[in-house]
N, C-alpha and C positions, 0 to 999 in steps of 0.2 A: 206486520208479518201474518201471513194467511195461515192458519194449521185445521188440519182434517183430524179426528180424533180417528184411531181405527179402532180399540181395543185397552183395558185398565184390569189390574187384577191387585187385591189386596195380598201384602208378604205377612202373615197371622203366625204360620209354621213353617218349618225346616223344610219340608216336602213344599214349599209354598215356592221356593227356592229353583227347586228342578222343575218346576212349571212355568216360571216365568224363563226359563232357559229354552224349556219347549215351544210357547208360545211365541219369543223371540225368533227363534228358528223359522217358524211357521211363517209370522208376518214376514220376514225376509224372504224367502223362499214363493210366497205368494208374489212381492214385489218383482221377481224377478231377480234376485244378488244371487253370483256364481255361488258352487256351493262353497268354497274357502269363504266368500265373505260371511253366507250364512253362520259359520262356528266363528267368525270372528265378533259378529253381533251378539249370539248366543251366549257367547262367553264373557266377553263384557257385561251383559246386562246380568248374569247368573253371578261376576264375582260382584256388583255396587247391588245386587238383592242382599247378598250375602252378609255384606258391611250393615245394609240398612237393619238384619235381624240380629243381627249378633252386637251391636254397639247400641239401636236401637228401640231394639225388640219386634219390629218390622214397619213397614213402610206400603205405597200405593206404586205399582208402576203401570206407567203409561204408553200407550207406540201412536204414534201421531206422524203424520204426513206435512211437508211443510214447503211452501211452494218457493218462499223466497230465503234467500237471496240465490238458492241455487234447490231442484226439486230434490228433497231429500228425507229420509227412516229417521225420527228424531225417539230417542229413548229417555223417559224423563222418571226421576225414582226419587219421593219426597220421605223422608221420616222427619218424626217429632222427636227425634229424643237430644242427647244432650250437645250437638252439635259437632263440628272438627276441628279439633285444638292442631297447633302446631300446622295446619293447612301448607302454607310456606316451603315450610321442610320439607313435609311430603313429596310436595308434586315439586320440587327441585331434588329428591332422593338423598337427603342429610338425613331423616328419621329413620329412625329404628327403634323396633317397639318387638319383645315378648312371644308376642298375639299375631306379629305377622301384619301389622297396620298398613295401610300406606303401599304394600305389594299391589294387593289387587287394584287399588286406583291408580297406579303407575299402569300396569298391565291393561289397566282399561282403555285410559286415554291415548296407549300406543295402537293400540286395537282400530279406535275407530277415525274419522276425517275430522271430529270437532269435538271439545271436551272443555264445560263448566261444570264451576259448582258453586255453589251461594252459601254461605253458613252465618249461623248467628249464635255466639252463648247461648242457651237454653231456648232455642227456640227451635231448634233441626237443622238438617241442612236438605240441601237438592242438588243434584245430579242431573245435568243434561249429556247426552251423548245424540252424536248425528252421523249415519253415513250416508255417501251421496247414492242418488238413484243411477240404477245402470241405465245407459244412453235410452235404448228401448221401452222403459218403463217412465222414464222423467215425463212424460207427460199423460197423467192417467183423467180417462173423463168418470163424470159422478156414476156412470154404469158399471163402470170397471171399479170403483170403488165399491161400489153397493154389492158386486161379486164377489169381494174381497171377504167383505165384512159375513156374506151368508157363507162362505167356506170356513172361516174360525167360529161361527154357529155350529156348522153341523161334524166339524173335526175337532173334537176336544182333545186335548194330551191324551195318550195310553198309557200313562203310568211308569212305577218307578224301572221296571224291569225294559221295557220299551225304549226309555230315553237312553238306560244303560248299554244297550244294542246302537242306539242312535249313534252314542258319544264312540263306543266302541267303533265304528263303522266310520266314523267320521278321522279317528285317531291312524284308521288304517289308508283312509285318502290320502291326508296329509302327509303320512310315511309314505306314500309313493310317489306322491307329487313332490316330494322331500328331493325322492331319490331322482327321479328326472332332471328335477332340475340339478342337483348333485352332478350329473354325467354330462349335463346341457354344459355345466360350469368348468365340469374337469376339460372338456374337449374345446370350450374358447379359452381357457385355460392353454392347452397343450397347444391351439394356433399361434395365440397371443406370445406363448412362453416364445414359440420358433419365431417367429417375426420380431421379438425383443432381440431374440440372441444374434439375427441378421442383423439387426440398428446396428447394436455394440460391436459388432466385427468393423461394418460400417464405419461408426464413431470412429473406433480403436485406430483402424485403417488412416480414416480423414487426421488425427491427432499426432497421428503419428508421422502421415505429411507433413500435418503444420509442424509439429518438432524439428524434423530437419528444412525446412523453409524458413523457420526464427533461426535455427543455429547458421545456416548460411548467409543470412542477413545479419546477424551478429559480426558473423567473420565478417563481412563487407563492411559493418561499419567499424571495425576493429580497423581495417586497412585504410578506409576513408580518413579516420580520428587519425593514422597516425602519416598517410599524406598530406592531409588537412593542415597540420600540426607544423610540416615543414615548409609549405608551399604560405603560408600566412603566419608564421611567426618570424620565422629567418626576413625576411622584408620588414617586418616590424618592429625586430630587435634591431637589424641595422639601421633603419630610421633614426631609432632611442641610441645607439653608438654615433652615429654622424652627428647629431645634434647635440647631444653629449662634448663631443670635442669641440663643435664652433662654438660652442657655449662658455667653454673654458681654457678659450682663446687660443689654442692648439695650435692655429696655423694666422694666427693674428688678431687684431683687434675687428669688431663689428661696433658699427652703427649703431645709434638706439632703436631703426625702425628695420633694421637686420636681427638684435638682438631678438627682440618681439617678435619677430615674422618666426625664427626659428622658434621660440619657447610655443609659437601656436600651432608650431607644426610638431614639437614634441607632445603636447598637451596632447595633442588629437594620435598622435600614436602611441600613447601611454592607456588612454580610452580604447582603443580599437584592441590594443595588446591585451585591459584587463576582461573586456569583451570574450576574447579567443582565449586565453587560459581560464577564466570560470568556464567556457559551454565543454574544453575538453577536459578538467577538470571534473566536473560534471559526468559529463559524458565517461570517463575511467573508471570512478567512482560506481555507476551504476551497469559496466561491463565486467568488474571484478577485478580490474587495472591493476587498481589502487591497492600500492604495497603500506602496510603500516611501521614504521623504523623505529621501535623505542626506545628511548636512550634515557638516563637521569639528569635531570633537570630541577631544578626550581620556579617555585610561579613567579619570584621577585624576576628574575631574570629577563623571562617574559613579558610582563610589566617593563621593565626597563627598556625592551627593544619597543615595543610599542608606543611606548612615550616619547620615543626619537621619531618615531615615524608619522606619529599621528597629531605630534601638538600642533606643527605649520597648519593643520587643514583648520585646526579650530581658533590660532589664535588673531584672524582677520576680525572674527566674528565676534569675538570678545567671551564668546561660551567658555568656564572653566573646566576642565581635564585632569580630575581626583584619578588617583592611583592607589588603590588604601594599602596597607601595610597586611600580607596575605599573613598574618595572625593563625599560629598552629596549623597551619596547610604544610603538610612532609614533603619532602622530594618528589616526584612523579616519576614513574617510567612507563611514555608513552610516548605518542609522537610529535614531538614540539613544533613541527615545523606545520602539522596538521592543525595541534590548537591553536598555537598563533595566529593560523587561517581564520578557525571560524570567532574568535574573537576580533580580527580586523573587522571581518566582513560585519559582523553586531557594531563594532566601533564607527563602519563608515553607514551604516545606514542612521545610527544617533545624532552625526554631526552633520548627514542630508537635513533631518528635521529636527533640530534644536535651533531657535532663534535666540534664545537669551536661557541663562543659568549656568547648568552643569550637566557634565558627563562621568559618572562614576562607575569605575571599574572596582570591581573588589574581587576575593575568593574565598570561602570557608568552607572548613569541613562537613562533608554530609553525613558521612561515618567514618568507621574506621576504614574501610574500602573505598569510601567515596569523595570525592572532591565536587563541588562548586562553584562557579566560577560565570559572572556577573557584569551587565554592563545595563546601568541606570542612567535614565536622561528626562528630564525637564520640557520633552519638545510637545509636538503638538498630542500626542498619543494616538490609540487607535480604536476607531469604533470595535464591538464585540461582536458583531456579524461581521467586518471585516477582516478577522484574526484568524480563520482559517486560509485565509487566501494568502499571504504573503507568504504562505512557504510552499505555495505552487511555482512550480516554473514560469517565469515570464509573468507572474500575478501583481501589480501594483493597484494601490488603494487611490482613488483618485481624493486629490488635498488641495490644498489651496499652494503647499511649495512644489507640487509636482511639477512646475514648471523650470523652477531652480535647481531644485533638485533630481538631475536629469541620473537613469541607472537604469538596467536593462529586466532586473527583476531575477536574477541568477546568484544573487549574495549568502539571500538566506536558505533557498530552498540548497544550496551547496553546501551549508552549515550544517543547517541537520542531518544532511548523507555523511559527511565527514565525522561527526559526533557519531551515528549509527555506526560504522565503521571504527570508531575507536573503543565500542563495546558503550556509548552513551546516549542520551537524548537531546533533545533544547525544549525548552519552553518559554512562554512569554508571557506577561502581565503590565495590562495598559486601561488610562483612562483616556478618554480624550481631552486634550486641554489640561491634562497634570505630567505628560510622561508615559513612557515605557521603559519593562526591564525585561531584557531576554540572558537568559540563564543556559550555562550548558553542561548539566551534570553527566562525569564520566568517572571510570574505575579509576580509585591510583596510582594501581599496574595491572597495566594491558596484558590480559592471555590472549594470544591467538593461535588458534589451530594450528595440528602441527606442520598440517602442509602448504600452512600461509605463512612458516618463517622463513625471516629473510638469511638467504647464504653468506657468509663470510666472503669478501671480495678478494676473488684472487686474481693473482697480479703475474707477471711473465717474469721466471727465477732470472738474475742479472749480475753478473760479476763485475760490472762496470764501475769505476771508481769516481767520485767526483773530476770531472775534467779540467788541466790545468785553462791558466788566463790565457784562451787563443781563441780567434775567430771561431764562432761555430754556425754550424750549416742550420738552419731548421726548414724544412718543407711542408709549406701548407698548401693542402690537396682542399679545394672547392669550386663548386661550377658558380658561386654567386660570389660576383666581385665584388663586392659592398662589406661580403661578410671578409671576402680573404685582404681587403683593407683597412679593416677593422681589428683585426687579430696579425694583421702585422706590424700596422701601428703597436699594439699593445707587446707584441716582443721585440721591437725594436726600441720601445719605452725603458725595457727591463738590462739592456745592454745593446755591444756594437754587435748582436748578429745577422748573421749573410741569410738573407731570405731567399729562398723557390719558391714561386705559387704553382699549381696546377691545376686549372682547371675542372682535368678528365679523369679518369681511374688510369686508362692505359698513360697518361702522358706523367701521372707519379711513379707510377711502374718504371718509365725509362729514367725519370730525373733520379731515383732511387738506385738503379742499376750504375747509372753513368756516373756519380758520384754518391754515394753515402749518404745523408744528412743524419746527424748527432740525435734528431727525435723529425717525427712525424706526426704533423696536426690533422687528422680526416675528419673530414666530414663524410656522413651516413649515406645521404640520397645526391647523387653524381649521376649524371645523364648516361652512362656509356654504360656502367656497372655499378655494385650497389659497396656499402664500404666493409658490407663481410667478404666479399668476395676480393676486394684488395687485399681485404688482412690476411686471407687464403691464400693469395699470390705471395705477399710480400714472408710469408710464415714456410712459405715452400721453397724457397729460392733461399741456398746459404750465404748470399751475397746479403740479402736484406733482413735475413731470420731476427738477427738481434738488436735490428733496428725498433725503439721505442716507438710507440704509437700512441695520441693523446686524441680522443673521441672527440671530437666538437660539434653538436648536432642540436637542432630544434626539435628533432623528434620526439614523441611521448616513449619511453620505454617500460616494460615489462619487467617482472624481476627475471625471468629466463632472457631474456634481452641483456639483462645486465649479468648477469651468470657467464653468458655467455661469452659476453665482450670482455668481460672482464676477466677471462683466461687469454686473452691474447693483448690486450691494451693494457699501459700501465693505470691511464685517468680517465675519467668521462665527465667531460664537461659541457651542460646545458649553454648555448648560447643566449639566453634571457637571464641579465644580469642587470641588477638595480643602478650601476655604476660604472665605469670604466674601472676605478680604484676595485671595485669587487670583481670584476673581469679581470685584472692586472693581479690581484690578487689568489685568484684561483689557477689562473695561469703560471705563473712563480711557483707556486706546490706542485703544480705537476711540471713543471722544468726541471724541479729539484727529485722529484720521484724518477724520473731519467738521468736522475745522475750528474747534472749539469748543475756546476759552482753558477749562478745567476751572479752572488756579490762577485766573485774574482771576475764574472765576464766584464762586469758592468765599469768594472776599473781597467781593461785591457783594451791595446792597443786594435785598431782595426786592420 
């Protein structure tokens, strides 16, 4: 490193002090440094004189020239005395001292472009300061130096009253260059402020597009979900009904490679079915659908229907299926038909990967408000970088059973939207190669807002008395034959009665008019018109007013849906039914909610 000495003065006295501030000025000012940087030099080197007299008893400074690494005023100021404790603290501003320590060396090194210092116990310390040369002057030859050096010859300081003018003078630039830039600031200021407040109109404007562009696309998928809903489940429930029946020999005996052909054509619509109820499921769930119904229950209960449901899948494989004894767990009131959900779905991803041991279900209390509720397995477990993924939509971990264990990756992440939804969480805990447990803690009684409770179902007031043992009419209004063979099957299962199908909207309208029928089975979505607007018709005309109406529909409903319908229909029943016997059975309650003896029919003459 090349250095030109310009100039050195000893710090002896206090006055020693405002001369090495002069002189700094000076060599600045010779170098060419605007005048701000000059009081910036000045004053750096006047407060590390200061420090070096006053903790020191004084010190030597230096002004040297220095070409490398960049041309630059190096300020260099050695004292002997007892050195800089606590250094550290300083120059990261944790000290605090009395005397005022540690200001002026903070104040210094923000001053200039570079800033050391060297200290030793009892030995002194040293101060370097450097700032850069202005463009113009960075490269000075030995003549301009040797100028340099005869102008701080023959211009000594002027003493103490002259620097006091100097500083004075210098205090009054800076006030105004203060203030310039003050009004430079306030008026980009005042552009910037107007060109911000345009964006945010902007933004506000664009946001509020987009708000009603998501609420429109909501609605559209609100009406996709619940077209969707009929146009592929009604074909897949009556799949699961037809095969249902030839299954259990309904209309005669089958073959062993009959029997097979149908169980593989029910197997593949039982898959496609669980397919389309998770994604709409799902899909309700995260458009605010999903009504929560809470009722008192027990966990044993729940346990118990599950154990019906779930032991067939495990016991090929020889895996055991523990139920533990739910041990101080109280009643619930919540929505059982929702837990039960996300405990299947935890139960069927166990018995995808459990090849040997056990599946243990248990529940215990979390608090007094909380319940727990648990499903532990032996399988293969799950890496810990892939534990967040399985509860993404559509997320599966690739395994060694993935191949067997075939599933679309919509179990769990529809567990946890249902747990959220019931005011809970899920969580999981897995090794690999010992097991997983997925856990789903929720409240013991559900609060839900009050504009999320569900209304009391009302029903159409009826004076109608059970009807004696005689032929009775029923009319089932559907445009899908599959379904209205299905549902006539299942009421002509229940007794001798005279069935109507229809089709159409208009052509239940006439069968309705031209004879009576004892109750009415609709269905919602009919090619001509829709099934409120039947119930419109049929609710206007006092030929049909008092005829019973029983909803039969694959559609997804709303609770204002059911609100609705359920001021003019006595029942609403889901066509996705586990059973014929549960179909058959759901049908009978609403025969009998019309009024209609089912036992006297079923013993009467036709």
């Amino acid at each position: 490193m090349t250095s030109t000495p310009l100039l050195s003065l000893e710090i002896q006295l206090e006055g020693d002090i405002v001369l090495a501030r002069q002189r700094a000025r000076q060599v600045a000012g010779l170098l060419g440094f605007a005048q701000l940087d000059q009081t910036r030099i000045a004053t750096a080197t006047s407060e590390i004189a200061r420090n070096a007299f006053q903790y020191a008893g004084g010190g030597r400074v230096q002004f040297l020239l220095e070409a490398e690494p960049r041309p630059a005023l190096v300020v260099r100021i050695r004292e002997r005395g007892p050195g800089i404790r606590d250094l550290q603290a300083i120059l990261e501003g944790r000290y605090a001292s009395e005397t005022g320590m540690g200001v002026g060396i903070l104040g210094a090194r923000r001053l200039m472009d570079a800033f050391a210092i060297e200290t030793a116990g009892g030995s002194g310390a040293s101060v370097s300061m450097a700032k850069r040369l202005p463009p113009r002057t960075a490269t000075l030859t030995p003549q301009e130096l040797a100028r340099i050096a005869a102008e701080l010859v023959r211009n000594p300081p002027q003493g103490l009253l002259a620097e006091l003018q100097q500083q004075n003078q210098e205090l009054l630039n800076t006030l105004q260059e203060l203030r310039e830039r003050q009004a430079e600031f306030a008026e980009m200021h005042t552009r910037e402020l107007d060109e911000t407040n345009r964006g945010v109109v902007a933004l506000y404007a664009e946001l509020d597009e987009s708000t009603k562009a998501l609420k429109r696309l909501s609605d559209l998928k609100s009406r996709f979900l619940s077209e969707m809903s009929h146009e592929l489940r009604s074909p897949l429930n009556s799949i699961r009904g037809l095969t249902s029946f030839l299954l259990e020999r309904s209309d005669g005996e089958l073959t062993a490679e009959q029997e097979k052909q149908v169980q593989l054509i029910r197997k593949a619509a039982e898959g496609l079915s669980t397919l389309v109820d998770d994604l709409l499921d799902l899909a309700k769930v995260e458009a605010g659908k999903a009504v929560v119904r809470p009722t008192w229950f027990d966990v044993q209960d729940v346990f118990e229907s599950l154990q019906g449901t779930m032991r067939p899948m495990t016991d090929p494989s020889g895996v055991r299926l523990v139920f533990e004894e739910p041990a101080g767990v109280s009643p619930l009131h919540t929505d059982e038909g929702k837990l039960t959900q996300i405990l299947r779905n935890f139960l069927s991803n166990a018995v995808k990967f459990t090849e040997r041991g056990e599946i243990r279900v248990g529940a215990r209390p979390e608090s007094a408000d909380q319940v727990v509720l648990s499903v532990a397995d032996t399988g293969i477990g799950i890496a810990a970088e892939d534990l967040p993924r399985i509860f993404e939509e559509f997320g599966q971990v690739e395994n060694r059973l993935q191949a067997r264990a075939k599933g679309t990756g919509l179990g769990l992440p529809l567990a946890r939207k249902l747990a959220e939804l019931l005011g809970g969480s899920v969580s999981v805990r897995s090794e690999p190669g010992a097991g997983s447990t997925f856990s789903v803690i929720i409240p013991r009684v559900f609060h839900a807002p009050a504009a999320n409770a569900v209304a009391p179902e009302r029903r159409v007031a009826t004076s109608r008395q059970p009807r004696p043992a005689t032929t009775i009419r029923v009319l089932i209004v559907d445009d899908q034959e599959e379904d209205r063979y299905l549902i006539k099957g299942l009421v002509e299962a229940l007794g001798p009665f005279q069935v109507i199908e229809a089709p159409t909207g208009a052509e239940a309208l006439r069968c309705a008019r031209a004879e009576p029928p004892q109750v009415i089975v609709l269905d919602l979505g009919l090619p001509d018109m829709t099934g409120d607007q039947v119930l419109e018709r049929l609710r206007a005309d006092s030929a049909t007013r008092a005829i019973p109406v029983i909803i039969h529909t694959s559609k997804i409903l709303d609770e204002e849906d059911r609100v609705r319908l359920g001021g003019q229909a006595i029942s609403i029943l889901e066509k996705a039914a586990a059973s014929p016997q549960e179909a058959m059975a759901r049908l009978r309650d609403s025969l009998g909610k019309a009024g209609l003896n089912v036992s006297a029919a079923v013993g009467a003459e036709p």
